[in-house]
N, C-alpha and C positions, 0 to 999 in steps of 0.2 A: 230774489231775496238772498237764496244759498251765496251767490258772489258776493253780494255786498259784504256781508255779515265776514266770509273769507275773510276780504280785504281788512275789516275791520279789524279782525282779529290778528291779523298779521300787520298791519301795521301798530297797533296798541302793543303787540310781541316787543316789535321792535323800540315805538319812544322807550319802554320800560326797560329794555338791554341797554340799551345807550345813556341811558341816565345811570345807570348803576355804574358802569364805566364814566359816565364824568364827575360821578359821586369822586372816584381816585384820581382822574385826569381832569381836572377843569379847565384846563389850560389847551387842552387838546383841539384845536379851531377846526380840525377836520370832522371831527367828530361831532362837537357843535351842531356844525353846519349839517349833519347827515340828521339828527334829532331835530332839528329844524325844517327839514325836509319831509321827515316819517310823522310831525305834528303834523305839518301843513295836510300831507295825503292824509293821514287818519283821518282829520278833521271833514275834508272833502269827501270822504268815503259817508261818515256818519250821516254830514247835510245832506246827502244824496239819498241816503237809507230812510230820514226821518223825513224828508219830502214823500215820500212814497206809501212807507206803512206809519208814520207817529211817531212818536218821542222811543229814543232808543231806552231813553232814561230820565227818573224827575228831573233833572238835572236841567235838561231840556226844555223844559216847560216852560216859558216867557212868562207868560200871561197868568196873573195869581186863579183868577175865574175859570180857567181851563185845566188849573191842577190836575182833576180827580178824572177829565174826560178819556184817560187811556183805557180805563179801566171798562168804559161803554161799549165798546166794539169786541167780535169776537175774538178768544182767545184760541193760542197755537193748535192746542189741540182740539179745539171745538171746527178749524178748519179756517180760521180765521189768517192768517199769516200767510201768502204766497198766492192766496186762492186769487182770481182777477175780479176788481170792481169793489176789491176793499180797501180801499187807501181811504186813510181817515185823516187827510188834511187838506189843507186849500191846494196842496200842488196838484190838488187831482184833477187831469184833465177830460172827464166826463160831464 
């Protein structure tokens, strides 16, 4: 969980530097192309995280009926987060 959450963070670092900079530079294709690249990985980072433990965020939540279910599982510091045999979605393969 600690990598994922890494990656996430550091890729989220990065769209957020890069956009600030094509806020001045819009024109800059390199650059673009590189925010284009750190969406793509963040994205794949997050699917990967939210397969595993739930919704990183409401945000995430498809399904209006499923809103409220993150809240059912245990929390971080109830030991909930990292422990094994809690993933609280269909990607779980037990």
């Amino acid at each position: 969980m600690n990598d994922l959450m890494t990656q996430i963070y550091q890729y989220s670092f990065a769209v957020d530097d890069v956009l600030l900079y094509l806020d001045t530079h819009p024109d800059d294709q390199e650059a673009l192309a590189y925010y284009q690249c750190m969406r793509d990985s963040r994205e794949t980072a997050v699917k990967a995280f939210e397969c595993q433990y739930g919704p990183l965020t409401k945000d995430s939540i498809k399904d209006s009926a499923d809103y409220w279910t993150w809240v059912n599982g245990p929390w971080p510091w109830e030991g909930g987060a990292g422990q094994c045999g809690t993933m609280r979605s269909g990607c779980s393969t037990r």
